[in-house]
Every structure is written in structure tokens, then in C-alpha cells.
C-alpha positions in Angstrom: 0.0 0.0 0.0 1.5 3.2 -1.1 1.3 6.0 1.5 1.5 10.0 0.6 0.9 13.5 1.9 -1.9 14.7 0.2 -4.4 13.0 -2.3 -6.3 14.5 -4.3 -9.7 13.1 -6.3 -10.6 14.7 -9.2 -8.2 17.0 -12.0 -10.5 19.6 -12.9 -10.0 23.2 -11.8 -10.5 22.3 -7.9 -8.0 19.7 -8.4 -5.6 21.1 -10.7 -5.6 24.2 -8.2 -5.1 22.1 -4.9 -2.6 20.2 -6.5 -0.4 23.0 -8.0 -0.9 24.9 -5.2 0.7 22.2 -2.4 3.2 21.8 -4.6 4.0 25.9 -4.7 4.1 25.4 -0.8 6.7 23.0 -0.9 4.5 20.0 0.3 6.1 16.4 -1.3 4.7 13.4 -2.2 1.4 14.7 -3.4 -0.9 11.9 -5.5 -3.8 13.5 -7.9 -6.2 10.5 -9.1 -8.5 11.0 -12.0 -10.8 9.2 -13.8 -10.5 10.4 -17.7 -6.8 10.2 -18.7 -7.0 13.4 -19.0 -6.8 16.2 -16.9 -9.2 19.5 -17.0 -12.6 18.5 -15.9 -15.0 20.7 -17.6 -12.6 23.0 -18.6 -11.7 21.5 -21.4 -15.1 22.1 -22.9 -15.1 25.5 -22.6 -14.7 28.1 -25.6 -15.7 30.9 -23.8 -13.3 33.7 -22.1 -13.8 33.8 -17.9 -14.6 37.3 -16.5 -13.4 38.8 -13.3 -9.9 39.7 -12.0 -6.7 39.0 -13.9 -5.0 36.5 -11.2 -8.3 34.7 -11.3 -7.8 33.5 -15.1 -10.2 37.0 -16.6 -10.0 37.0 -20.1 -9.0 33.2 -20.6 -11.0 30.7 -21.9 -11.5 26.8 -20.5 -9.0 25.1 -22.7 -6.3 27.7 -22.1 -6.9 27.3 -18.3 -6.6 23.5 -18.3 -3.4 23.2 -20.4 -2.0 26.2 -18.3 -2.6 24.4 -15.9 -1.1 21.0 -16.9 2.0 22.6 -18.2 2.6 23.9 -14.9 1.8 20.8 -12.9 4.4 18.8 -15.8 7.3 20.8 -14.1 6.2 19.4 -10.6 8.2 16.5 -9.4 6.3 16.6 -6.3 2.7 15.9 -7.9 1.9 12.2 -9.2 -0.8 12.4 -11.6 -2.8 8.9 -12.4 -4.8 9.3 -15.4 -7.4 6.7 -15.7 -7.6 6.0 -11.9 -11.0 6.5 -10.8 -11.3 6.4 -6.9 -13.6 3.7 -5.8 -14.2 4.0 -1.9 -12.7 5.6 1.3 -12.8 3.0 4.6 -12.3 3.6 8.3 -8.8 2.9 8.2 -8.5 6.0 6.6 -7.5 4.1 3.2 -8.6 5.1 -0.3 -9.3 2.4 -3.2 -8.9 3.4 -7.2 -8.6 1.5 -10.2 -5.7 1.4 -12.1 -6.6 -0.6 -15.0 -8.3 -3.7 -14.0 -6.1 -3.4 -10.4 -7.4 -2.2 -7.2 -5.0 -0.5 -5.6 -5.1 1.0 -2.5 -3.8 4.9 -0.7 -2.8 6.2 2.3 -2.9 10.2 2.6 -2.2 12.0 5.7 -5.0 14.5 4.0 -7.3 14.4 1.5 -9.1 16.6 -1.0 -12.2 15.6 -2.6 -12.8 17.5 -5.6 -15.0 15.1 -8.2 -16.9 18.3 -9.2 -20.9 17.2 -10.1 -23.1 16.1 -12.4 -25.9 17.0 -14.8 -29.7 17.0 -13.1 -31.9 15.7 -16.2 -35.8 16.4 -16.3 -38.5 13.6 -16.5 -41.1 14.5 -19.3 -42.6 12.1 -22.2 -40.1 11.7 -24.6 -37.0 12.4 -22.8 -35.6 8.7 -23.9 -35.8 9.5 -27.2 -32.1 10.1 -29.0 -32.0 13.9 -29.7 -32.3 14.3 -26.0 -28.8 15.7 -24.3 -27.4 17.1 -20.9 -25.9 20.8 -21.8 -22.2 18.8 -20.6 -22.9 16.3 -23.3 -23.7 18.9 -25.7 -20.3 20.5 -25.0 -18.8 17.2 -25.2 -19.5 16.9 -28.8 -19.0 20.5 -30.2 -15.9 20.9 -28.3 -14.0 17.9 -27.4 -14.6 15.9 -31.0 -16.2 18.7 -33.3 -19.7 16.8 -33.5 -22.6 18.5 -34.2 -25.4 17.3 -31.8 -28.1 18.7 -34.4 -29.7 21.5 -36.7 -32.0 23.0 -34.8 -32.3 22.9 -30.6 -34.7 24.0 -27.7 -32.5 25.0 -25.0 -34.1 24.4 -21.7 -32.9 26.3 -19.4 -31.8 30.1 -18.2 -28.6 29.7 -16.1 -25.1 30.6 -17.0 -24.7 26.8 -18.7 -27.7 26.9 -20.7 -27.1 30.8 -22.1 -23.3 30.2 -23.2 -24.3 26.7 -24.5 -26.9 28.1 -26.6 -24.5 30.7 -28.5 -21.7 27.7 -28.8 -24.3 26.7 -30.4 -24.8 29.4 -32.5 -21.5 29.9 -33.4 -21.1 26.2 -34.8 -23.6 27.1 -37.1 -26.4 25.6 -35.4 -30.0 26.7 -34.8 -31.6 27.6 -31.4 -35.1 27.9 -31.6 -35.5 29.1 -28.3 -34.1 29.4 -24.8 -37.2 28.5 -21.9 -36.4 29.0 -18.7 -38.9 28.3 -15.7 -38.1 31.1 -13.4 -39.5 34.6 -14.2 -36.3 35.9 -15.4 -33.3 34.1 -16.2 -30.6 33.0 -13.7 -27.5 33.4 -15.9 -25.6 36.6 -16.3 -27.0 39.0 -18.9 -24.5 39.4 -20.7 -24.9 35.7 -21.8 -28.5 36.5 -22.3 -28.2 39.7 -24.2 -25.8 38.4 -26.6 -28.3 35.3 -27.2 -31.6 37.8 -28.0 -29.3 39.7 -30.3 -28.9 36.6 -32.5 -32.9 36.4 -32.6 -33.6 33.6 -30.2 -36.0 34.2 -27.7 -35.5 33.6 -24.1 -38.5 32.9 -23.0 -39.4 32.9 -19.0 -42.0 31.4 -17.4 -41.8 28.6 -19.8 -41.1 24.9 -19.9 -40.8 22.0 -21.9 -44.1 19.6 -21.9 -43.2 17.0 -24.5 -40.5 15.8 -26.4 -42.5 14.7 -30.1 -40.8 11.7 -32.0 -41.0 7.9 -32.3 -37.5 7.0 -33.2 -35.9 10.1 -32.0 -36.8 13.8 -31.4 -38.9 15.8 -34.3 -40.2 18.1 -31.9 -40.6 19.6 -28.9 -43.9 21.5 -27.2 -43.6 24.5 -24.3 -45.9 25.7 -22.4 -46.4 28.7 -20.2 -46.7 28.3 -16.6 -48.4 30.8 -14.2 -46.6 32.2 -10.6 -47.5 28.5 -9.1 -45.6 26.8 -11.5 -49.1 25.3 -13.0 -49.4 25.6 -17.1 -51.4 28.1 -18.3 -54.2 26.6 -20.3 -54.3 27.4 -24.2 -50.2 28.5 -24.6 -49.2 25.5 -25.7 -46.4 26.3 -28.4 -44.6 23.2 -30.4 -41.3 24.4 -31.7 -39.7 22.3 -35.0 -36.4 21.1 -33.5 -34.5 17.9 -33.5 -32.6 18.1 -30.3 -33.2 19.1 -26.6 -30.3 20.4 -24.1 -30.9 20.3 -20.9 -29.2 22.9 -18.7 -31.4 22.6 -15.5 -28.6 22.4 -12.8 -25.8 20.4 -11.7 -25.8 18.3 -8.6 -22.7 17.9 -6.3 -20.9 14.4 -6.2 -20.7 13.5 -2.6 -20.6 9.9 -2.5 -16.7 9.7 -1.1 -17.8 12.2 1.0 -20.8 10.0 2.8 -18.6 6.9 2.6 -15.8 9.1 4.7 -18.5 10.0 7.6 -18.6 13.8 7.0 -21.1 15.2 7.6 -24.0 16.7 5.4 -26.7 19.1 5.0 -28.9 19.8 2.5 -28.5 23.2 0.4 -30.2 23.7 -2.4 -28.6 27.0 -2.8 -25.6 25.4 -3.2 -27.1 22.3 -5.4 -28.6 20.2 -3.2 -26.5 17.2 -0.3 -23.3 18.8 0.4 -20.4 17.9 3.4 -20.3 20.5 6.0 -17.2 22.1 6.4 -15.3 25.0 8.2 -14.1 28.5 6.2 -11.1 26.4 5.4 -12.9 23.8 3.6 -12.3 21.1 5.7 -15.6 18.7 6.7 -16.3 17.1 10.3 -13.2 14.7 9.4 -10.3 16.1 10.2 -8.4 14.7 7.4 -10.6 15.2 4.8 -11.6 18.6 2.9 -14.2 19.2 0.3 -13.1 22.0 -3.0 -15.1 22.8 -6.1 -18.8 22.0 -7.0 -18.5 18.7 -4.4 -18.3 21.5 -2.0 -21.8 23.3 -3.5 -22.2 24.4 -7.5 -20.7 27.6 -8.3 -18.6 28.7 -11.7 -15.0 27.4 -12.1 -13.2 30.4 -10.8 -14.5 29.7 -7.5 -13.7 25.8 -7.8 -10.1 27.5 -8.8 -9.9 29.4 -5.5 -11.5 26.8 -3.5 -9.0 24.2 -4.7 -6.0 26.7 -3.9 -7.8 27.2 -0.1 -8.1 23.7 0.9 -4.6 22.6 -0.5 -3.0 25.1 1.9 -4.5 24.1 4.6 -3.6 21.0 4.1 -0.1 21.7 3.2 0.0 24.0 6.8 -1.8 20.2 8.1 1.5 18.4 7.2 4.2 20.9 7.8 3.0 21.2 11.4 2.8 17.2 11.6 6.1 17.0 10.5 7.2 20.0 13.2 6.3 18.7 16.0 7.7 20.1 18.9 10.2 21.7 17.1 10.1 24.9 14.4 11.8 23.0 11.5 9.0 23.8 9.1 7.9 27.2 10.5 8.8 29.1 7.3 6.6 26.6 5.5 3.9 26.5 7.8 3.1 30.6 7.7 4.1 30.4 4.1 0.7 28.0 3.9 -0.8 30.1 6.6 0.1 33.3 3.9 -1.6 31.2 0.7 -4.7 30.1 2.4 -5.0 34.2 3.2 -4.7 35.1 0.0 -7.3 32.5 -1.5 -10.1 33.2 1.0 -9.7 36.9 0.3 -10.1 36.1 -3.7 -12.9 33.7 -2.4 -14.5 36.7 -0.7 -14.0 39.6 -3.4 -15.4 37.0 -6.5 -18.7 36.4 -4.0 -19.2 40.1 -3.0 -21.7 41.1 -5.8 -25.4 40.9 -5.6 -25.1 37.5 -8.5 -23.4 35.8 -5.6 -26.0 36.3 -2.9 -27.8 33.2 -2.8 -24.1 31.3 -2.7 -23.4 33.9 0.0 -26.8 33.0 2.0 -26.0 29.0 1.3 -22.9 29.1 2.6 -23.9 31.1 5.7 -26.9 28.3 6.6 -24.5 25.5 6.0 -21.7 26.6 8.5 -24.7 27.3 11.2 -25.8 24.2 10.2 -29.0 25.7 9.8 -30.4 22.1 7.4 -28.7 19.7 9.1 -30.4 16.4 9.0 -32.3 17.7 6.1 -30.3 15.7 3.3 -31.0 12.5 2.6 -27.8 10.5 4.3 -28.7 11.3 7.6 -31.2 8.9 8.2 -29.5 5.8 6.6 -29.8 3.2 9.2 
């Protein structure tokens, strides 16, 4: 059984950050597992440029972050990367399973970082079997991992940030969008992102969603329908739009299932996207080893998974050094070096939340560390 310093689960931006970060700090022996052989996470699906501050990544897109990142984590002796090494399971004994081709193999961290991001929430409706059907990630996949077009002409379902700057990828491959519904009376995404999708003609359309998917053998249609402030349909607005695929962009839910199997605590948040470990302002959760970065922590945008991964890895790092210290102050210039980083990230964390877009994140946040839903999620009663 190999043992290390720090392991981390998951190479997208959390990941990358946590990892490149320890390594910054001078922390050895650090082990980054994940799944896909390779590393970027969603990243490496998006086109589009970041906003915000320049040491936050502004004015970069996706792909540019994740190969900055992996050329900078190429030139770091200290950080193992396993492509194609899912992590299976965490036990009491503190030891973590992956796969490493058909091999089990098992880890030893003196601290851990859980940073598997989440996945897509899908919508049940008739129809949404049918092949013309696709998650807004899978959508993304297509168009800008392997340069597949996922259709002519597509009902985007759904108002957030995903849905908006899917819907003009989509447009700028060429591809029609007959319209953008969204549920909620406005839409959730920035409007920039919307404003740049009406100018192109589509209609965002609120207070709307999807009824029906039409097709036998795959999708020919699709029918919306208004509903009133009750979320009911309005009677006689039923619409059917001529379109042969569907993206979904209705929400992402965290992955917490190392998380439960670790003992850490949850609460439900759906401000933050639904079952997520509680954890203090440095990201760690009710295990003391363990810490939680990125959307596994609650869904926000990747700069925040960025900072978030860069918060947790040095507390983890200032976990070790002081470990190795003991009684003595061997690694003291390495411990307030860590001490200096994890500053400097919950400062960015703080200045990138401040605006008025952030205030639910803000509020969710604020109810988990109160524990204000605890024993609301859906772990808490397991017998």
C-alpha cells in the first residue's frame, strides 16, 4: 500500500488548483487520481473567455486554463498524476481504493481533498428517452471535445449561466436555437450571456417549460408551455417548436458519494445544489483529514472551484508541515508560508462572491456553517 501527503480526487479546476498549489508550498509526495486520462474537468469544454480579476484567469477561456494548468503541474516532481484511476471507496482505516486498469490499488494520505466536481440534473417528461435528447455537458462534449454537431436546430431548456453560453456555442457552430425556456421569471445566468443570445434572434422565453419531447424514433419536436406564478401551465399556450434536439441545462448536482462513505457530515442546500459535506471557512468537513473544494463542496462557476482548490490545498499543506514539526520549528517558514496562501485565497474567495449575482451562494454558505439544514439531506437517516 503506497502512502503520501496529500491525495487529491478529481483534476479539474479544484483539483488542478489544490494540486499546483501544495506543490507551490513545498509540500512532497502529493498523488492526484483522476478518472478520464485526461486532466481539465469541464474546462476542457469551454470556448468561452472567464470574466473577473486578472489572477483569477479574466479573459481566458477553459481550454487555455486547463493546459495552463497542466504545463505547470508537468514541471512538478512533487505531484503524481494517475490518469485513468478513478477512486472507488474511502474506509475507516482511513484508506482510499482506485482503479488502475483492472487493479485495485489502494492509498494512504495523511490528508485528503475531494474534488470530483458534479453532475448534470436531467428532467423527467414524455419523450426524454428518445435520441436527440442531451445534458448541456454532453452537448459540449460533442462540439468541443470531438467537433460533432449534436443537431440542426435545438430548444434550450434552461436560463442559467450553462444553458445561455451553450446556446451561443451553439450558434456559433452554425447551429440553430429555436428558443431558450427557462422556468423562473427571469433568467438566472448573467446577462450578458442572455443579451448576446436575443441579439442573434432567439428568444429567451421565461415562465416557460418544456411539456413534451414529439418523435417515435428520435426527437422531431418539442412542445412548451407557459406556466403561471405557481408553476401550474397556463391553459391554451401551448407552443410546439420544429427542432430535432433538446439540451438540458437545468442544474448540476454535487458528487458526494466519497464524502458520505468518509462519515462527514452533510446538509442539504439547495442553494448550493442540493446534499453537500459540512465544512469550516477552510474547507475542511467534520473529518479532520478530509476537505471538500469545487462543485462537491456546492455548485458555483470554475473560478471559484479554482480558489476553492487553492484554499483547501493550503490548509492541508500548513496540516502536514505542522505534523512533520512537531515540537520543534523546522518547518515554521513553511507552515506561515501556507498560513500566507490560504490568506490570500479566502480573500479572492470573498471579493469574487461580494456582488449581488453571488447572494444566494453567500446565504447557502452562511446556513450550512450554522448548520441551519442539518439532518435535512438524505444521508442522515441511513440506518
Amino acid at each position: 500500500m503506497r502512502e503520501c501527503n496529500l491525495a487529491i480526487v478529481g483534476g479539474g479546476p479544484a483539483g488542478l488548483a489544490a494540486a499546483l498549489k501544495a506543490a507551490e508550498l513545498g509540500l512532497e509526495d502529493i498523488v492526484l487520481l483522476e478518472r478520464d486520462d485526461f486532466l481539465g474537468g469541464q474546462l476542457v469544454k469551454q470556448t468561452h473567455k472567464f470574466f473577473g480579476a486578472h489572477d483569477e484567469y479574466a479573459g481566458m477561456r477553459g481550454i487555455e486554463i486547463a493546459e495552463h494548468f497542466r504545463q505547470q503541474l508537468s514541471q512538478k516532481d512533487e505531484v503524481d498524476i494517475l490518469l485513468g484511476s478513478p477512486a472507488q471507496g474511502f474506509y475507516e482505516d482511513d484508506v482510499l481504493t482506485y482503479t488502475d486498469g483492472e487493479k485495485m490499488k489502494r492509498l494512504k494520505p495523511e490528508r485528503l481533498i475531494l474534488a470530483p466536481g458534479a453532475s448534470e440534473k436531467m428532467l423527467a417528461f414524455p419523450g426524454n428517452d428518445l435520441p436527440g435528447v442531451y445534458g448541456a455537458g454532453a452537448v459540449q462534449t460533442l462540439m468541443n471535445q470531438y467537433g460533432i454537431r449534436p443537431g440542426e436546430n435545438v430548444l434550450m431548456v434552461g436560463g442559467g449561466n450553462i444553458g445561455l453560453i451553450v446556446a451561443y456555442q451553439l450558434l456559433q457552430a452554425d447551429i440553430g436555437v429555436a428558443a431558450v425556456v427557462e422556468a423562473e421569471n427571469k433568467v438566472g445566468g448573467y446577462a450578458v450571456h442572455a443579451t448576446k443570445i436575443r441579439r442573434c434572434g432567439v428568444p429567451v422565453l421565461t415562465r416557460h417549460t418544456l411539456i413534451r419531447a414529439r418523435g417515435e424514433q428520435e426527437v422531431e419536436g418539442a412542445v412548451i408551455q407557459e406556466i403561471d406564478e405557481n408553476w401550474q401551465p397556463e391553459p391554451g399556450t401551448e407552443r410546439e417548436l420544429e427542432v430535432d434536439t433538446i439540451c438540458l441545462a437545468v442544474g448540476l448536482s454535487p458528487q458526494v458519494d466519497l464524502a458520505v462513505q468518509a462519515g462527514c457530515e452533510m446538509v442539504y442546500s439547495p442553494l448550493l445544489g442540493g446534499d453537500v459535506p459540512w465544512r469550516d471557512s477552510s474547507l475542511r468537513t467534520s473529518r479532520e483529514m478530509v476537505f471538500v473544494a469545487g462543485d462537491a463542496a456546492g455548485v458555483e462557476e470554475a473560478t471559484a472551484a479554482i480558489l476553492e482548490g487553492e484554499l483547501s490545498a493550503a490548509r492541508a499543506a500548513e496540516d502536514v508541515f505542522q505534523k512533520k514539526s512537531g515540537p520543534t520549528d523546522r518547518f515554521s517558514g513553511a507552515i506561515e508560508k501556507a498560513r500566507a496562501g490560504r490568506r490570500q485565497a479566502r480573500s479572492g474567495l470573498e471579493e469574487l462572491r461580494g456582488g449581488p449575482i453571488s447572494s444566494e451562494i453567500r446565504e447557502g454558505i452562511a446556513r450550512l456553517r450554522r448548520k441551519k439544514d442539518a439532518e435535512k439531506d438524505r444521508y442522515s437517516c441511513r440506518s
